[in-house]
GUTIPA-295298 format. One record per residue (C-alpha): residue number from 1; chain; x, y, z. Coordinates in steps of 0.25 Angstrom, whole numbers. Layout:
{dofi NUM; 'A'; {X; Y; Z}}
...
REM end
This chain:
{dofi 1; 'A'; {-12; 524; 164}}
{dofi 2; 'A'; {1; 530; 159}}
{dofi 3; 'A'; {7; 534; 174}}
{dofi 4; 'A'; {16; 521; 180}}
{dofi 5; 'A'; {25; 519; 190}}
{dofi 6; 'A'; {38; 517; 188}}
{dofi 7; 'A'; {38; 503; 194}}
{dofi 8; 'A'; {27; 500; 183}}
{dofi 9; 'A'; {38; 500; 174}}
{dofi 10; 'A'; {47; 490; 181}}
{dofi 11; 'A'; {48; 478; 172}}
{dofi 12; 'A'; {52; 471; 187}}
{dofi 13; 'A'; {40; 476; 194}}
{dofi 14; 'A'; {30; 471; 181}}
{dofi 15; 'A'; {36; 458; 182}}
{dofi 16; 'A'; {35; 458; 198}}
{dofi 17; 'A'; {21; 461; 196}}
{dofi 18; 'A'; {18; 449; 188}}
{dofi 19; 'A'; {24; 439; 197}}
{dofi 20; 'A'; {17; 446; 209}}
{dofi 21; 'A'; {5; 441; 200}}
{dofi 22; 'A'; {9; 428; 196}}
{dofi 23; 'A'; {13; 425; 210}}
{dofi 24; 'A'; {-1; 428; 215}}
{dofi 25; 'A'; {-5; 420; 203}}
{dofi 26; 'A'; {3; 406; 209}}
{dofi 27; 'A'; {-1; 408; 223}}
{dofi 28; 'A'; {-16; 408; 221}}
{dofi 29; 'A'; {-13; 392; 218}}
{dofi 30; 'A'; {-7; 392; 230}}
{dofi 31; 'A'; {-17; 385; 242}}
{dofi 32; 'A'; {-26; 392; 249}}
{dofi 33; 'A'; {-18; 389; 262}}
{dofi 34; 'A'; {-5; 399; 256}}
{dofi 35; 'A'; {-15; 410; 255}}
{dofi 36; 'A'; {-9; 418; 267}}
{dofi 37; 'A'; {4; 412; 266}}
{dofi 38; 'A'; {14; 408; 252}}
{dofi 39; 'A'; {1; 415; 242}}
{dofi 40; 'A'; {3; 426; 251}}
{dofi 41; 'A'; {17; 428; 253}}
{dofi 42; 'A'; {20; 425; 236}}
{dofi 43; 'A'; {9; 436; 234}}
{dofi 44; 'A'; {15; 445; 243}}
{dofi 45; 'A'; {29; 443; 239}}
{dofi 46; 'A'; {26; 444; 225}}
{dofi 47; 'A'; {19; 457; 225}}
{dofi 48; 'A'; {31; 462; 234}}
{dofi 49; 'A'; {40; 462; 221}}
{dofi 50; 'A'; {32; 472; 211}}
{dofi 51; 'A'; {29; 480; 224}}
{dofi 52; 'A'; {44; 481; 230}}
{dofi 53; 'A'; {47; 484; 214}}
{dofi 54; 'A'; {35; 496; 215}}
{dofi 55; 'A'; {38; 502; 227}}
{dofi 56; 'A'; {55; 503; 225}}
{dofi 57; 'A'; {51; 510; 212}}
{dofi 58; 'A'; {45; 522; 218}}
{dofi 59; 'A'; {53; 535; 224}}
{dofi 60; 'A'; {63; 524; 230}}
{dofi 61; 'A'; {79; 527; 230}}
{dofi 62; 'A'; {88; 515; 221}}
{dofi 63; 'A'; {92; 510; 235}}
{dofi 64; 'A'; {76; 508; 240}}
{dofi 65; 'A'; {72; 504; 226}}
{dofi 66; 'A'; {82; 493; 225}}
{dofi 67; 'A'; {77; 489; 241}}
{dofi 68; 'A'; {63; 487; 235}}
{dofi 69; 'A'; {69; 479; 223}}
{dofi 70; 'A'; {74; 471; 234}}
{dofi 71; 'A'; {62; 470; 240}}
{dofi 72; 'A'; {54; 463; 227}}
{dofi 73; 'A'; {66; 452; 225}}
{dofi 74; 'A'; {64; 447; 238}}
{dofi 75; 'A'; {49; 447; 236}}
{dofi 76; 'A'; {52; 441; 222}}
{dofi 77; 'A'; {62; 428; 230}}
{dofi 78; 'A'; {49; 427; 241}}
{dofi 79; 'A'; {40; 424; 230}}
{dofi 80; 'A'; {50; 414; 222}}
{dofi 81; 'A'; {51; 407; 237}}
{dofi 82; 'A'; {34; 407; 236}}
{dofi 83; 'A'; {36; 401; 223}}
{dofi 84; 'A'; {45; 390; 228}}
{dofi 85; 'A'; {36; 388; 240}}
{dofi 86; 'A'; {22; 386; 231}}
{dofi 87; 'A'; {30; 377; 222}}
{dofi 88; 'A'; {34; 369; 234}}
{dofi 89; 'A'; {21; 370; 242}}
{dofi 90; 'A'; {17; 363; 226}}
{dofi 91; 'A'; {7; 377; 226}}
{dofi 92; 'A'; {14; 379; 209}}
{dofi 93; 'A'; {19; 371; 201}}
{dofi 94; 'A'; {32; 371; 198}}
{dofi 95; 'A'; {30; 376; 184}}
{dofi 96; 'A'; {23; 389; 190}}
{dofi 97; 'A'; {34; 389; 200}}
{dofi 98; 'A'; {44; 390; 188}}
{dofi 99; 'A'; {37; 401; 181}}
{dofi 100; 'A'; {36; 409; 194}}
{dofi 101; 'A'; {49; 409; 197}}
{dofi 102; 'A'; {54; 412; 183}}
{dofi 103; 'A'; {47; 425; 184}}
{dofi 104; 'A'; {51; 428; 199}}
{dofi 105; 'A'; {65; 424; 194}}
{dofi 106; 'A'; {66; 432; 184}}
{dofi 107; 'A'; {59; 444; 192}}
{dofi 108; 'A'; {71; 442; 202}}
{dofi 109; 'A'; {81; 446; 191}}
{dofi 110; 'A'; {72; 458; 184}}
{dofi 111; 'A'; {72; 463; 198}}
{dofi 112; 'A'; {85; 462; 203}}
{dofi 113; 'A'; {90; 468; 189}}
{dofi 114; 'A'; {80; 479; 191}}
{dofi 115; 'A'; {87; 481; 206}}
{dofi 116; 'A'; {102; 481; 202}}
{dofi 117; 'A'; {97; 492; 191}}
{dofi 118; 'A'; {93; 501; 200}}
{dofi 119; 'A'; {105; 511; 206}}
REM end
C-alpha cells in the first residue's frame, strides 16, 4: 500500500490518533454508569482532533484549513477537561492523569505550531 493521503503524513494528525486511542484506552475504566456520558464524550472529543486535522487537509483553502485546525484544539482542551473530570470523579489515577495530559499538552503545541504555519 504505497498510495497515502496527504493528512497520513501529518506528524500532528499521527499523534492525534494515538491519543484518540489511549483516551478510549482510560475510559473503558471509567464505571459502567459514564458509558453514555464522560466515556462517551472523551471518545468523541478525542477522535474529533485526528478527524478535524483529516478533513482540513483535503481540497480546503489556508483560511478553511486553519478553521478545522481550530476545530481539533478545542476538541483537544474538551478531552484535557475529561481528563480532569475522571481524575476528580477518582475514575484514573492521578499518575495516568499526568501522563495524559503531557501528551495532550504537548499535542496542543504541535498543533498550534502546525496552524500558524500554514499562510
Amino acid at each position: 500500500m504505497k498510495a497515502k493521503f496527504k493528512f497520513e503524513n501529518l506528524m500532528v494528525w499521527q499523534k492525534a490518533m494515538d491519543l484518540g486511542d489511549d483516551i478510549l484506552f482510560l475510559s473503558e475504566k471509567f464505571p459502567a454508569k459514564e458509558n453514555f456520558n464522560l466515556s462517551s464524550q472523551s471518545c468523541r472529543a478525542a477522535d474529533s482532533i485526528a478527524l478535524n486535522i483529516s478533513e482540513g487537509s483535503i481540497g480546503q483553502s489556508n483560511p478553511e484549513q486553519k478553521r478545522f485546525i481550530g476545530s481539533a484544539i478545542r476538541s483537544l482542551a474538551e478531552v484535557v477537561t475529561c481528563l480532569h473530570k475522571a481524575k476528580r470523579r477518582n475514575y484514573i489515577a492521578v499518575d495516568e492523569f499526568n501522563c495524559h495530559y503531557k501528551q495532550a499538552f504537548s499535542l496542543m503545541n504541535k498543533l498550534i505550531a502546525y496552524k500558524n504555519s500554514i499562510k
